[in-house]
C-alpha positions in Angstrom: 7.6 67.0 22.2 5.3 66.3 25.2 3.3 63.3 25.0 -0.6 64.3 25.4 -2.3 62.8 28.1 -5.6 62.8 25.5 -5.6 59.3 23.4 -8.0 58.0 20.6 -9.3 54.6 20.9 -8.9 54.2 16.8 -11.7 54.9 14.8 -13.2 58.3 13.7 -16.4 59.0 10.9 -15.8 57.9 7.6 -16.6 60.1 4.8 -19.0 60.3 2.8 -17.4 59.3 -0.6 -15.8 56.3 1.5 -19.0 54.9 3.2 -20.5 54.6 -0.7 -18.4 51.8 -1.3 -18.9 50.5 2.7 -22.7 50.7 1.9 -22.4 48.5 -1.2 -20.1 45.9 0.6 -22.5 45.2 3.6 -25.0 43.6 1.1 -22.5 41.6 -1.0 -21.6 38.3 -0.6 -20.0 37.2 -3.9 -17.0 39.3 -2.8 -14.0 39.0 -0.6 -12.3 41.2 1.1 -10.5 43.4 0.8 -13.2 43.6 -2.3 -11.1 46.2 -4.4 -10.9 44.2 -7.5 -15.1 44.4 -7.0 -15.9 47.7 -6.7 -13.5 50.0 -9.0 -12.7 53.5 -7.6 -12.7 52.4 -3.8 -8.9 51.7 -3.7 -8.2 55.3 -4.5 -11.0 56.8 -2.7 -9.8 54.9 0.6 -6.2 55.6 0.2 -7.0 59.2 -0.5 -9.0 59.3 2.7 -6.5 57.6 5.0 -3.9 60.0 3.6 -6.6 62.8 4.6 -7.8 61.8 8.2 -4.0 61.2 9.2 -3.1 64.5 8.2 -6.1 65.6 10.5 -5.2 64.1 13.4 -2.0 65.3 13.2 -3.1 69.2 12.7 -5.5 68.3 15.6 -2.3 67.4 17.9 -2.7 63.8 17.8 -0.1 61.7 18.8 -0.2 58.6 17.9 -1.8 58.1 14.8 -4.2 55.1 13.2 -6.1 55.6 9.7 -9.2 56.2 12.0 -9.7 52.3 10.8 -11.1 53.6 7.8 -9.6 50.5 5.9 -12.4 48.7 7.4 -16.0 48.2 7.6 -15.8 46.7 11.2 -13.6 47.1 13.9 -13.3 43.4 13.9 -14.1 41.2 11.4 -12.0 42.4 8.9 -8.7 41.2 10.4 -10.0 38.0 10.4 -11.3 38.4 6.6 -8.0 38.9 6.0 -6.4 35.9 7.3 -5.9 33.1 5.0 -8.3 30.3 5.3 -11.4 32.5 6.2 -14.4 33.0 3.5 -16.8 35.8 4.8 -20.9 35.4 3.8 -23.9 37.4 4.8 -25.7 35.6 7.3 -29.0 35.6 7.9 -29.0 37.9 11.2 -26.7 40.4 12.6 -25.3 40.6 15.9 -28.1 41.9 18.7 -27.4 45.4 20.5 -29.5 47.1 22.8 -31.5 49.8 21.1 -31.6 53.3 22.4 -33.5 53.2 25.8 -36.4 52.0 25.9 -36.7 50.7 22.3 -36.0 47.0 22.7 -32.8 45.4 20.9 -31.0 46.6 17.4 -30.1 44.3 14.8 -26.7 45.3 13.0 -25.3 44.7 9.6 -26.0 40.7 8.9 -22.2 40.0 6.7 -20.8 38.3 9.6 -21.1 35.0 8.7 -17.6 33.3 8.7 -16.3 30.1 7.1 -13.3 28.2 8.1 -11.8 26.8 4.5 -8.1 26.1 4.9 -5.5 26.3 7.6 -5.4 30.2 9.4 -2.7 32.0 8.6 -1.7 36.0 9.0 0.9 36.6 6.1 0.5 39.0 4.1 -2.3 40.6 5.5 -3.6 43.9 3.8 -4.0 45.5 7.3 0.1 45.7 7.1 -0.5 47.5 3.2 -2.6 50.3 4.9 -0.2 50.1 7.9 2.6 51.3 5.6 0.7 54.2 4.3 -0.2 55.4 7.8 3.3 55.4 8.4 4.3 57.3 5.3 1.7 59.5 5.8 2.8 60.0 9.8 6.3 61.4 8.7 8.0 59.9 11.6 5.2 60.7 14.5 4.1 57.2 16.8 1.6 55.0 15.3 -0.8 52.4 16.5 -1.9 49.1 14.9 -5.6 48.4 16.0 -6.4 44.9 15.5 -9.2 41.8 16.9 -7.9 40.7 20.4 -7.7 36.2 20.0 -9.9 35.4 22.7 -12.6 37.5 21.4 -12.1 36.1 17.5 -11.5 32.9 18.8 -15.0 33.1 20.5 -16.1 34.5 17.4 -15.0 31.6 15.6 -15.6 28.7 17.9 -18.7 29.9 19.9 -20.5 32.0 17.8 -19.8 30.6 14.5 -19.4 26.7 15.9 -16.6 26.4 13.3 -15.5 23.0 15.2 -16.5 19.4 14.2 -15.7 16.3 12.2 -17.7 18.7 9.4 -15.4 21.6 9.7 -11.7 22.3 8.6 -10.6 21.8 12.1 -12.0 19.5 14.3 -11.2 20.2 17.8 -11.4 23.2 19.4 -7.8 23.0 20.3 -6.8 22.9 16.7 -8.8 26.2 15.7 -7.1 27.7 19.0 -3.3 26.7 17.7 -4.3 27.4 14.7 -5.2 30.9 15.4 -3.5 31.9 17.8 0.0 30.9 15.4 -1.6 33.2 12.5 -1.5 35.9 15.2 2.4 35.2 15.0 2.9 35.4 11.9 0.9 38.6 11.8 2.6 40.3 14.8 6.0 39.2 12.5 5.0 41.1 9.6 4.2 43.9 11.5 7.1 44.2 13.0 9.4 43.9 10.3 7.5 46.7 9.1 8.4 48.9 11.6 5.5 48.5 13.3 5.9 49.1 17.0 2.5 49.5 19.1 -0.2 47.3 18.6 -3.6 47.1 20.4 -5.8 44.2 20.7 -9.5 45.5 20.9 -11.7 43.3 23.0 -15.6 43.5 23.7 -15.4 40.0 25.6 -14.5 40.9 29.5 -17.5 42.0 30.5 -20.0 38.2 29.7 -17.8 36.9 32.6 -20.1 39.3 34.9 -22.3 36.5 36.3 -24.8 39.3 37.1 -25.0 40.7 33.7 -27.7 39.4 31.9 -27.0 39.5 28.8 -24.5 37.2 28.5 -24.3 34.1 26.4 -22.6 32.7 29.2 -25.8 32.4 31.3 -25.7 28.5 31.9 -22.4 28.3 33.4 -21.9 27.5 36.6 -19.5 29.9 38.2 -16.2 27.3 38.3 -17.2 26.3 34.6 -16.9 30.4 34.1 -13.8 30.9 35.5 -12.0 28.4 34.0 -13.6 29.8 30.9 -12.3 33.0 31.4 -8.8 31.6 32.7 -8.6 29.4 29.2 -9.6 32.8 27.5 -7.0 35.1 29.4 -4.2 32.6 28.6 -5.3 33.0 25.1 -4.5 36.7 25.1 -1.5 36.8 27.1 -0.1 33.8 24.6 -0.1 36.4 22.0 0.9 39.5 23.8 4.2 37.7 25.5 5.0 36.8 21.7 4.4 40.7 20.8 6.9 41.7 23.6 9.4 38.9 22.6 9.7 40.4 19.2 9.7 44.3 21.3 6.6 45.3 20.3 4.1 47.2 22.9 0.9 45.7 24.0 -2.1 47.5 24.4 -5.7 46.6 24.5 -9.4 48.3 24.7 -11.8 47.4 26.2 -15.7 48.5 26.0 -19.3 46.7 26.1 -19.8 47.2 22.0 -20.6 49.9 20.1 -22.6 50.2 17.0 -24.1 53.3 15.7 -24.2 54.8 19.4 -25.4 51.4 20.8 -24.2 49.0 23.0 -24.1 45.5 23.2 -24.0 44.3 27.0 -23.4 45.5 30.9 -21.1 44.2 33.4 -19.2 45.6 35.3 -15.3 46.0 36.0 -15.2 45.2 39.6 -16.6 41.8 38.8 -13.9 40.6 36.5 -10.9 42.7 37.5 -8.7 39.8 39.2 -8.5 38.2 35.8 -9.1 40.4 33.4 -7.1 43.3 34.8 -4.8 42.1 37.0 -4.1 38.9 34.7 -3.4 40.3 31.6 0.1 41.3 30.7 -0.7 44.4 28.5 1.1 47.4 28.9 -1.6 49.7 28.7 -5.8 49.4 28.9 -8.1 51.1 27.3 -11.0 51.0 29.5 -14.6 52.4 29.3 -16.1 54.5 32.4 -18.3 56.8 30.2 -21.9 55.3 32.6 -23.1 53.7 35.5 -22.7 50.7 34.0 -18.6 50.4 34.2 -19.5 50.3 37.6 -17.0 51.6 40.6 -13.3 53.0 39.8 -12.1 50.4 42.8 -11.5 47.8 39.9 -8.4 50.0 39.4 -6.9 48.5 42.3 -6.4 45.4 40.5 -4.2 47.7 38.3 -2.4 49.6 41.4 0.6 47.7 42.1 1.6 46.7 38.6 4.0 48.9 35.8 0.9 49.4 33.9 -0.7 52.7 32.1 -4.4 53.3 32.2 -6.5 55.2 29.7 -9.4 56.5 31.1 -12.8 56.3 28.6 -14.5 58.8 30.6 -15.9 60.3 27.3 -18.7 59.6 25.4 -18.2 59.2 21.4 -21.9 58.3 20.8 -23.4 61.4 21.7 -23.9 64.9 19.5 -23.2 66.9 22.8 -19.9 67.8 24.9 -19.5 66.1 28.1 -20.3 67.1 32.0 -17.0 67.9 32.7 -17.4 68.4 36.3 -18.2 64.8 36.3 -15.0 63.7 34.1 -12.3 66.3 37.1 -14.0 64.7 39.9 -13.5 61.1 37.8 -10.3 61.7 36.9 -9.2 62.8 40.3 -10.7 60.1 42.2 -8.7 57.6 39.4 -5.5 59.5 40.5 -6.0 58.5 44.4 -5.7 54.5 43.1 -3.2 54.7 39.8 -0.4 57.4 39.9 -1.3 60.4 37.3 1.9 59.6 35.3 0.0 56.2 34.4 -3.3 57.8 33.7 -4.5 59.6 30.2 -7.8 60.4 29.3 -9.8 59.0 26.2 -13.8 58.7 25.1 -14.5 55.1 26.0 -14.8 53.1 21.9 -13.7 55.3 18.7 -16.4 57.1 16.9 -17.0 54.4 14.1 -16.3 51.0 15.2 -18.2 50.2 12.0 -18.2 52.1 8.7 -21.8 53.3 10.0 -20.3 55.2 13.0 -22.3 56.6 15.9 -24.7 59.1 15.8 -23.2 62.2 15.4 -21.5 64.7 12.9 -18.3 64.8 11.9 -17.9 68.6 13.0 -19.0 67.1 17.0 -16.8 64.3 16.8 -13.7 67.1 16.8 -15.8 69.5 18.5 -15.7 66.2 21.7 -11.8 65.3 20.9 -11.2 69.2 21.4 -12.9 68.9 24.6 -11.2 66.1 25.4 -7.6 67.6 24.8 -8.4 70.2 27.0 -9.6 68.4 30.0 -6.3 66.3 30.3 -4.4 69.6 29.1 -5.7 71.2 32.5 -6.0 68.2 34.5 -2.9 66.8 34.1 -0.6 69.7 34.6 -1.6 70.1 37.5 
């Protein structure tokens, strides 16, 4: 069979029956996850789903299959819910995302608050009991593993959470990062005793190293302070991806600026960070977002050119209700093709269409109404 040239990022619009039970976990604290035991019926109703949205994507003709991440309520903080040694809590604000234009800043979900209570570890992590339905469910068709990328949850963790200190579990940052970075191993173990053979690290941390972008948290640095920032960050990544290829899994990542119910986080562009962030990174294949302006130029491609790496364009939009310019997407697409061989190009929208439970801002009807689209573009496209 012919591998499509059309990819999904991971996450698709939970149903309605499922998102009950997400609803009534945002506002709990006096539960952990993976919060069955709480909330009686949502084991069944979420397996039932996963084993409905994977036969989907497979009538739909995709190719590589996840459960649309629809064992989660975010596209991040799960996996690190379900390490051992982390204690989640609602906190008293959510993360801040730029409203729709015009409107000021969004407030998301506020259960984000994280504790640090033992030592981290990734055994036996429920994300490898779902994993092993998806692949029941796949009948022998390529799956993918979506999970946190370590820099990012170590930012999460260190930076935003200031889990380091004499009053914390570990006291150096340092510790947390060995400490983190080893429950990644054990994880990636697990998962590939499973059978597990692709995984992707999803990342919304590139783009703060854009000393131009404003919204970063990043601001005060100075710009040596930032680059060795980003180079402790990058060796982070690659620590863990080198271990994935050791034990022959594949290494992919995506990357985007954030994306909660059609919002976005942050700017910054590519071009600014490509050196280290693309041409430093040993991942076998990105996931990149070019969907606006803000992506800036396709030249940070040539940071890509001369290595064995596959691109995946997110020249799509999943947060909008209509079908995209596709004029715009060709002449994208073909400009892409002058810098990165077509054989190591494919076509996707630029994040999933739920990162969180909530998903973006559209129907679920739409959202295969735009991966139809999408099909079709890299259908024609690429056979040429």
């Amino acid at each position: 069979m012919t591998k499509s040239k059309f990819q999904l990022v991971g996450s698709l619009l939970r149903p309605a029956d499922l998102r009950k039970f997400k609803d009534e976990i945002e506002g709990r604290d006096d539960i952990q996850y993976p919060f069955y035991d709480a909330l009686p019926g949502y084991q069944e109703t979420e397996t039932a789903d996963i084993k409905q949205i994977v036969a989907e994507q497979k009538e739909k003709g995709i190719d590589i299959l996840t459960d649309g991440e629809f064992g989660r309520s975010m596209w991040h903080l799960d996996f690190l819910w379900g390490l051992k040694g982390i204690e989640r809590y609602i906190a008293d604000h959510g993360y801040v995302f730029q409203d729709h234009e015009g409107a000021g800043t969004f407030e998301t979900r506020k259960d984000i608050g994280i504790r640090i209570t033992g030592p981290l570890s990734g055994k036996n992590h429920h994300f490898l009991d779902i994993y092993k339905l998806v692949q029941a469910e796949a009948g022998g068709e390529d799956t993918k593993q979506t999970i946190y990328g370590p820099a990012h949850a170590f930012t999460e963790l260190s930076v935003f959470n200031g889990l380091v200190g004499e009053d914390q579990f570990y006291k150096t940052k340092a510790e947390l990062k060995a400490g983190l970075i080893q429950a990644y191993k054990e994880f990636l173990d697990e998962y590939k005793a499973i059978g597990g053979k692709i995984i992707q690290f999803d990342d919304c941390l590139w783009e703060l190293f854009d000393e131009t972008n404003p919204l970063t948290p990043f601001g005060s640095l100075s710009s040596d302070e930032l680059g060795k920032l980003a180079d402790e960050f990058v060796a982070i990544n690659n620590e863990v991806a080198d271990y994935a290829h050791e034990i022959g899994l594949t290494v992919w990542t995506h990357n985007c600026r954030g994306n909660y119910e059609s919002r976005s986080a942050t700017g910054g562009t590519y071009e600014a960070i490509a050196k280290k962030f693309l041409a430093d990174q040993r991942y076998d294949r990105f996931f990149l977002e070019w969907d606006d302006d803000r992506a800036g130029d396709l030249v940070a491609l040539e940071a890509l050119k001369d290595k064995d790496t596959e691109v995946v364009l997110g020249l799509l939009s999943s947060k909008t209700t209509d079908l995209d310019d596709e004029e715009r997407v060709y002449k994208l697409l073909e400009e892409a093709s002058k810098i990165i061989p077509k054989e190591r190009l494919f076509l996707s929208h630029q994040c999933g269409f739920a990162s969180c439970d909530s998903g973006n801002e559209l129907a679920i009807p739409q959202q295969w109404a735009k991966i139809k689209q999408g099909q079709e573009i890299a259908e024609k496209f690429f056979a040429k």
